[in-house]
Backbone as ProteinMPNN parsed JSONL, in Angstrom:
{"seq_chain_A": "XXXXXXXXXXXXXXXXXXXXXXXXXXXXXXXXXXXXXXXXXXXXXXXXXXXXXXXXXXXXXXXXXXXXXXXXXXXXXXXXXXXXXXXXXXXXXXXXXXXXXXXXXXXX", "coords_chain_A": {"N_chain_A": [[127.975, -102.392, 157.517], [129.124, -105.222, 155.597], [127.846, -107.394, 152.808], [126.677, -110.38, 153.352], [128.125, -112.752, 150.718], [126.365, -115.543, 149.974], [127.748, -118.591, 149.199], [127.753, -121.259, 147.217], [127.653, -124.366, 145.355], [130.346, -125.292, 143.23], [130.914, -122.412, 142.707], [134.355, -120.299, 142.345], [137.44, -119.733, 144.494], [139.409, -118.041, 146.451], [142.41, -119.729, 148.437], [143.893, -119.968, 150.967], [146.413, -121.868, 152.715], [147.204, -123.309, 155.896], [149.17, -121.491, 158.06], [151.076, -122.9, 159.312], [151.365, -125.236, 157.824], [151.655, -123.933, 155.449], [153.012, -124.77, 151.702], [153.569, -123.267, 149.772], [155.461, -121.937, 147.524], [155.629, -119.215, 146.63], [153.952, -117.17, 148.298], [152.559, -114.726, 148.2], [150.515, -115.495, 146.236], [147.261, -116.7, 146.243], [146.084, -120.418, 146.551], [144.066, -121.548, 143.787], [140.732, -122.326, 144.194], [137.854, -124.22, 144.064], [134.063, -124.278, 145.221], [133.003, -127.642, 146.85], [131.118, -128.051, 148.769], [128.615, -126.986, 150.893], [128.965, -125.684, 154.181], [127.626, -123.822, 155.331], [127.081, -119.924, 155.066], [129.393, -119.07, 155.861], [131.527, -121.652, 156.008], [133.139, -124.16, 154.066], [133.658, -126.738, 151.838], [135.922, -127.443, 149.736], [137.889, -128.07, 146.514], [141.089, -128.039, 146.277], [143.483, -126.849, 143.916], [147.198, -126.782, 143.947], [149.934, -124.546, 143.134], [151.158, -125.711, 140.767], [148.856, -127.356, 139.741], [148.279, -129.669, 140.994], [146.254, -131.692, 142.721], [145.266, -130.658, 146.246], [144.897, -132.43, 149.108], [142.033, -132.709, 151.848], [141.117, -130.569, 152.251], [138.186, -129.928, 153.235], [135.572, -128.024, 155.606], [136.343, -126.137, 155.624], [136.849, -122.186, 156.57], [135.07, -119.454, 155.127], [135.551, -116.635, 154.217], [133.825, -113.172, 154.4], [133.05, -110.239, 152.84], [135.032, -108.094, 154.429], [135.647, -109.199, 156.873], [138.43, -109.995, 159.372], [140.866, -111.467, 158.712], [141.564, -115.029, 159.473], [143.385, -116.888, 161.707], [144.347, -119.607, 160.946], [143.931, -121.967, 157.996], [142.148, -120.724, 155.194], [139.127, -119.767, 153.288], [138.561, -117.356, 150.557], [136.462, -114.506, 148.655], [137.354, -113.595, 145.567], [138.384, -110.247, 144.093], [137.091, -109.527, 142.355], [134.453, -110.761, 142.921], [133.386, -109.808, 145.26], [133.222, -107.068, 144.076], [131.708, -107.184, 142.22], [129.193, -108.088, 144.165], [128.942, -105.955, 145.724], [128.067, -103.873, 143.884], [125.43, -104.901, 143.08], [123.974, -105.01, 145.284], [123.79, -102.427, 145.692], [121.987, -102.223, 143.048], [119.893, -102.788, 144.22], [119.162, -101.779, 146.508], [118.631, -98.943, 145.017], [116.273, -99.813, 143.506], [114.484, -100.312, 145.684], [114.53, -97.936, 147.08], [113.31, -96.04, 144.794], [110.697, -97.873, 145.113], [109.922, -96.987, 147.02], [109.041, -94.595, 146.423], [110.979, -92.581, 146.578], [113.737, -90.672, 145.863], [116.318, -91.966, 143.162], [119.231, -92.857, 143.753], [122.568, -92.33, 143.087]], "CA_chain_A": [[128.184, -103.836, 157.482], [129.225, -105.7, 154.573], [126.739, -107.755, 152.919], [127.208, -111.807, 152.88], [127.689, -113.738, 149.86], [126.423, -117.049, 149.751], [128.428, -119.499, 148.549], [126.86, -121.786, 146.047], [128.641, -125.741, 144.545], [131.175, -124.41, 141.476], [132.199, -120.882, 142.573], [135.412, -120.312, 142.02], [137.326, -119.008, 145.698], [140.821, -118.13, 146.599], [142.366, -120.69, 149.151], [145.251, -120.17, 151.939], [146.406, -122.903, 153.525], [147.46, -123.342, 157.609], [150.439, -120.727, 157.894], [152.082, -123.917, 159.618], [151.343, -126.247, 156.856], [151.76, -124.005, 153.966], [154.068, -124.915, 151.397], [153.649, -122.453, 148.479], [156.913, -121.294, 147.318], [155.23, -117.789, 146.307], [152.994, -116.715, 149.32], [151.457, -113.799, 147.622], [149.486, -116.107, 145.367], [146.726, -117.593, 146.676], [145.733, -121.366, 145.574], [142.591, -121.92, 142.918], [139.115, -123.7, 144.872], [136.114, -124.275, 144.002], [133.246, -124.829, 146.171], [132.161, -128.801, 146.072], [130.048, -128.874, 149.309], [128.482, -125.725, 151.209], [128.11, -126.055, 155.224], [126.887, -122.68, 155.829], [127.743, -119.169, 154.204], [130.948, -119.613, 156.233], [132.292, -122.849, 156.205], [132.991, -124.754, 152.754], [134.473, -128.072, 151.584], [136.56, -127.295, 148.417], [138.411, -128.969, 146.051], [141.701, -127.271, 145.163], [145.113, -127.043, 143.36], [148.473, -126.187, 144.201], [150.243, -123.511, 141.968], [151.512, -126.679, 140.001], [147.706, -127.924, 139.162], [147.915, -130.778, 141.808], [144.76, -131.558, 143.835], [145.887, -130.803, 147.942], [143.958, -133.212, 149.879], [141.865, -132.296, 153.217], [140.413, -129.577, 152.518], [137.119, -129.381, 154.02], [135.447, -127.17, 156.649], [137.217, -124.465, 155.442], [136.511, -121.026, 157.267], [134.861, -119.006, 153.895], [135.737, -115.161, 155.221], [132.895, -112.679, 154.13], [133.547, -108.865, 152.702], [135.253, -107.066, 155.911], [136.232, -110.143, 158.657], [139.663, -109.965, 159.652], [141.894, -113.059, 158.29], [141.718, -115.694, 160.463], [145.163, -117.518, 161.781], [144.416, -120.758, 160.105], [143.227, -121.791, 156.975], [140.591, -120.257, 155.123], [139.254, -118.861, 151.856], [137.663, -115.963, 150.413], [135.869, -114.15, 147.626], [137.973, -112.764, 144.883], [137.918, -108.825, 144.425], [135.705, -109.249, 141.473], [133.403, -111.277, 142.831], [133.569, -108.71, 146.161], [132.934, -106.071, 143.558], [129.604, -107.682, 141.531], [127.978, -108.272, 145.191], [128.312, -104.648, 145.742], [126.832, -103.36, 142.695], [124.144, -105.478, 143.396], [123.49, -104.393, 146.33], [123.607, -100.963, 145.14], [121.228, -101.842, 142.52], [119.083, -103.235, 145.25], [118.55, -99.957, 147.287], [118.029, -97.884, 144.124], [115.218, -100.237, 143.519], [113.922, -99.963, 146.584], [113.852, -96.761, 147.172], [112.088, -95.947, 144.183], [109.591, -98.993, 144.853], [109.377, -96.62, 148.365], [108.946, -93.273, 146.085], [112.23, -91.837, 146.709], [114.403, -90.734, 145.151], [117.123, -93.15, 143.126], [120.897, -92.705, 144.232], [123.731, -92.775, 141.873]], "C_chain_A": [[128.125, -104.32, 156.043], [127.989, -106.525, 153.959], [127.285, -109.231, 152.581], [126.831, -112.22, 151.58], [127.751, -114.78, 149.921], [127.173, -117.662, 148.99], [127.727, -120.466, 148.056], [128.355, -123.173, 145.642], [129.121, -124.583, 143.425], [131.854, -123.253, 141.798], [133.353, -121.126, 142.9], [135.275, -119.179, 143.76], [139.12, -118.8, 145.654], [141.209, -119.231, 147.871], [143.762, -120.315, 149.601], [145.51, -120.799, 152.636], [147.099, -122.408, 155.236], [148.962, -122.535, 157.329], [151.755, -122.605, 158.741], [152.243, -125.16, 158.939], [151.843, -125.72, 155.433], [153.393, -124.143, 153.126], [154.376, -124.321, 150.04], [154.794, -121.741, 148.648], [156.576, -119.712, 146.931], [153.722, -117.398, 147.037], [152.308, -116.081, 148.812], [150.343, -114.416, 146.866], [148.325, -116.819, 146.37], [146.652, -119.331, 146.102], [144.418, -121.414, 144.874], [141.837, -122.633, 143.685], [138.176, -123.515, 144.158], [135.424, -125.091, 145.078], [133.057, -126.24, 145.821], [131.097, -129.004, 147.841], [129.607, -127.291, 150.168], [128.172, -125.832, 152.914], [127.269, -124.911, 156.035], [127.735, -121.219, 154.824], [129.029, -118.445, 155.025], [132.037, -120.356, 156.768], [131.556, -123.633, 154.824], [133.931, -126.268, 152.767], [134.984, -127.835, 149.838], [137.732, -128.47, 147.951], [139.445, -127.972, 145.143], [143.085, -127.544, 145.174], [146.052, -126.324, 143.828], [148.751, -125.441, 142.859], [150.963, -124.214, 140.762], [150.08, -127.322, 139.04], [147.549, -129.16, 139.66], [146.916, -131.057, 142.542], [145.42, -131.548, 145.42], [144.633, -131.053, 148.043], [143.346, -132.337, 151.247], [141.304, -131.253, 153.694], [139.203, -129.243, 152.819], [136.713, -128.699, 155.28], [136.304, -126.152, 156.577], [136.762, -123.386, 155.507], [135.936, -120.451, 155.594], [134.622, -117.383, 154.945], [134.717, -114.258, 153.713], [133.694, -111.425, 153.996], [134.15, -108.445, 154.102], [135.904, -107.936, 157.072], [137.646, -109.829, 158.234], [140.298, -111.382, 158.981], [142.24, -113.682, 159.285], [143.255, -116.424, 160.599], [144.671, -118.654, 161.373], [143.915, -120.694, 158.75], [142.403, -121.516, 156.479], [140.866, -119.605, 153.668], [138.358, -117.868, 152.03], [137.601, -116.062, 148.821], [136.934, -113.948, 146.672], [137.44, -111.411, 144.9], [137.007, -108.698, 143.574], [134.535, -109.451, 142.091], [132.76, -110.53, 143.979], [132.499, -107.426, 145.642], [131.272, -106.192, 143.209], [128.763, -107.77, 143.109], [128.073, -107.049, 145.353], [127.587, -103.878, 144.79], [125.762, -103.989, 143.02], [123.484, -105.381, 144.369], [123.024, -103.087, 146.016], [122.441, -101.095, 144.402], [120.095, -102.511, 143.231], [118.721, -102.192, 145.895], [118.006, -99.081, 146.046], [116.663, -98.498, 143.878], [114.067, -100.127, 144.655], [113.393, -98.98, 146.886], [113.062, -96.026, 146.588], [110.646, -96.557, 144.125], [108.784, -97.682, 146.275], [108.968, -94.829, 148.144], [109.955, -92.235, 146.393], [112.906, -91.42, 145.375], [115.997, -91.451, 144.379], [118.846, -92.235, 143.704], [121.848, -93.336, 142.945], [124.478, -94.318, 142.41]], "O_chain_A": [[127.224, -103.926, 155.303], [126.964, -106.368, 154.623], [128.159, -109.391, 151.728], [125.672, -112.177, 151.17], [128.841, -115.352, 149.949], [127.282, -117.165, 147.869], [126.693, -120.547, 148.72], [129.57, -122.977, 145.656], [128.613, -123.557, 142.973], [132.99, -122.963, 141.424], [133.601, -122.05, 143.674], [134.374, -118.478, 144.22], [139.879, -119.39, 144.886], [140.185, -119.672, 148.392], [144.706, -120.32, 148.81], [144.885, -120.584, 153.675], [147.385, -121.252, 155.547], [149.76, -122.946, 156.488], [152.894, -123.0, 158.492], [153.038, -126.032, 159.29], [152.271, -126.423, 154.517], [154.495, -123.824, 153.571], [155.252, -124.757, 149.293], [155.115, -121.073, 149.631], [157.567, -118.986, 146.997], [152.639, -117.349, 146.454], [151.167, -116.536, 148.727], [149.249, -113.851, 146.868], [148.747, -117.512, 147.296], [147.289, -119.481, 145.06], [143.5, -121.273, 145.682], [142.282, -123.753, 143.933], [137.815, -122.437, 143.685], [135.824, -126.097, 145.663], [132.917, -126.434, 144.614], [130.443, -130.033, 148.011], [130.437, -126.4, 149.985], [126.986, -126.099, 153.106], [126.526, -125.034, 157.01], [128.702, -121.393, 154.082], [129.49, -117.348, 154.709], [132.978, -120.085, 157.514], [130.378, -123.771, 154.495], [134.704, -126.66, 153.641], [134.248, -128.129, 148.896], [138.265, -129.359, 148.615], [139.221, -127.383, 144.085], [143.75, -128.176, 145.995], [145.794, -125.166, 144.159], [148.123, -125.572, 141.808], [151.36, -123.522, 139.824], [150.207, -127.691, 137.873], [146.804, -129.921, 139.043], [146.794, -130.099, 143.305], [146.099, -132.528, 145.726], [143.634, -130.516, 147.564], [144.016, -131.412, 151.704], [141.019, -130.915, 154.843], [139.004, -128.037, 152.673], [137.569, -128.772, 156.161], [136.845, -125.477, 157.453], [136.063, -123.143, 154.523], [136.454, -121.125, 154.704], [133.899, -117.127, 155.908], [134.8, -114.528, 152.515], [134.722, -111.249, 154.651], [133.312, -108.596, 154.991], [136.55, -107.466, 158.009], [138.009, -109.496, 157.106], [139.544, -112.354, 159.034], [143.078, -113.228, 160.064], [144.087, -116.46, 159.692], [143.9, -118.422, 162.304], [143.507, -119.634, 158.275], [141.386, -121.914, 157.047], [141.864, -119.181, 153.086], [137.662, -117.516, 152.983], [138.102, -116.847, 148.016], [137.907, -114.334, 147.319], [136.378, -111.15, 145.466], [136.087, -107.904, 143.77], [133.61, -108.645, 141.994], [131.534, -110.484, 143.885], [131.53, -106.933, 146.22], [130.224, -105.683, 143.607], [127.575, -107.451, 143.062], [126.956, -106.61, 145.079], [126.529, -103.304, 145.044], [124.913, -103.161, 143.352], [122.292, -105.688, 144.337], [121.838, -102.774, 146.12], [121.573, -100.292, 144.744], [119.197, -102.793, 142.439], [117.614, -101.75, 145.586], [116.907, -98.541, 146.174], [115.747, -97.691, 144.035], [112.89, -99.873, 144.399], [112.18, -98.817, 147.019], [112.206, -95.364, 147.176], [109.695, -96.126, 143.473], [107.579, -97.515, 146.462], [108.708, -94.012, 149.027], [109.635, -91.047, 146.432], [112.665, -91.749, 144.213], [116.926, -91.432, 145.186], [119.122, -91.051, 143.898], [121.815, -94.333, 142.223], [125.345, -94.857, 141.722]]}, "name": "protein", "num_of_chains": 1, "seq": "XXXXXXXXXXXXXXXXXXXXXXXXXXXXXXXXXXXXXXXXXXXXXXXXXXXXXXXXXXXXXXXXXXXXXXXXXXXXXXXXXXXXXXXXXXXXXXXXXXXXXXXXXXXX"}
């Protein structure tokens, strides 16, 4: 099982709008969010731009998909792969700690 990252005001998120609303002329891209309100660590209220730098309205309660869920059929954001990446290292360096705190031995 993956491990959740909280979402926090400010982080930066990727953002796909309603496949029946969207109107990005280059699908592959996601749009730019940032978090501005948090209602749990998956559901957000962001504030973000079109691939022009326009603000799209309406976006709150937006699904926030965790390492591993499937992509939901409506709108919803997610992590970037970096930010994907840093919670696993950190995790990682979370068990090595551990296990040494538990007299083990550490893991690469």
């Amino acid at each position: 099982m993956q491990r959740i990252i909280s979402p926090t005001v400010g982080r930066k998120v990727w953002y796909t709008p309603d496949p029946a609303q969207d109107v990005r002329t280059d699908k592959r891209q996601p749009y730019d969010a940032t978090i501005c309100y948090v209602w749990s660590d998956r559901m957000v209220n962001l504030s973000v731009s079109d691939h022009n730098g326009r603000l799209v309205p309406g976006t709150t309660s937006v699904q926030l998909m965790q390492p591993g869920d499937e992509t939901p059929n409506g709108a919803y954001c997610e992590w970037m792969p970096y930010q994907v990446g840093q919670a696993e290292r950190a995790q990682a360096a979370e068990n090595r700690l551990a296990a040494q705190a538990q007299g083990g031995r550490p893991t690469p």
